[in-house]
N, C-alpha and C positions, 0 to 999 in steps of 0.2 A: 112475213117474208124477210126483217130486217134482219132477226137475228141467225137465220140460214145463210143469207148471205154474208153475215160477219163470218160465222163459220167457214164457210165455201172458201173467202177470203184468207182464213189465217190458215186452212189446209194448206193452199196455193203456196203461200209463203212459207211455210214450213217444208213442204216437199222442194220448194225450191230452195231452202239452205243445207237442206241435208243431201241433195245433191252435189252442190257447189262444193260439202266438205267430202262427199265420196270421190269426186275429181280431183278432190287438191290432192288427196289419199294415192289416187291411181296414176299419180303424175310425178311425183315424190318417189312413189315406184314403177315404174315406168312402165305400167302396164297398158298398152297403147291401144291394144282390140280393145279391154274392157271399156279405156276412155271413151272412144269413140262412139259405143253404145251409149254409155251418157249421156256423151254431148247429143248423138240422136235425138234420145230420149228429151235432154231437155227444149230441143229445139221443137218437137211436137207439142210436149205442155205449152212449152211458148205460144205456138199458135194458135192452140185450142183455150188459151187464157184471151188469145186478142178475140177468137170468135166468141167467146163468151161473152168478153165486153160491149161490142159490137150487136149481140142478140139482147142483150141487158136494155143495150139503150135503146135499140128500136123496138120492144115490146113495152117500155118506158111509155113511148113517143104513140106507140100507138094507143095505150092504156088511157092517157089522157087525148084523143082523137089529137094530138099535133099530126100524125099522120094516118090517114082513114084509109084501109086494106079494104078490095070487097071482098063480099063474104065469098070467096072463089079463093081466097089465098088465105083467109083466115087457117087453112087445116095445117098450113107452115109454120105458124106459133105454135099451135099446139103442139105440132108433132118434132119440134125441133130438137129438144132431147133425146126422142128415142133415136132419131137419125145420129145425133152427137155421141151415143153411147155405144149403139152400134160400130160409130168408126172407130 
């Protein structure tokens, strides 16, 4: 899982600098609908990065029982992916 997640991680960060230089691009020429879509755009990665961290740590927490699910909510780990891919 470690080396998916390094992966996972330098995608994140890559799509996040090559955004950051399509905006300096579209600001320089003052293309202000395209900007906007961007800044959109990066504002959803943005919070689909914090939910990811946030699902990171509490399947973390729950891996090592720090936090005990009953088996009634277990089907929310599992299925939290496809609900996150879906959106």
């Amino acid at each position: 899982a470690l080396p998916v997640a390094v992966c996972d991680v330098a995608f994140v960060f890559w799509i996040y600098y090559a955004i950051g230089k399509v905006q300096e691009e579209l600001e320089q020429d003052k293309q202000t609908a395209k900007l906007e879509m961007y800044q959109r755009l990066s504002r959803v990665l943005g919070f689909w990065v914090i939910i990811w961290v946030f699902y990171t740590f509490i399947s973390i927490f729950v891996n090592n029982m720090i936090i005990n699910l009953s088996w009634k909510y277990m089907f929310a780990m599992f299925g939290f992916w496809d609900v996150m891919y879906f959106g």
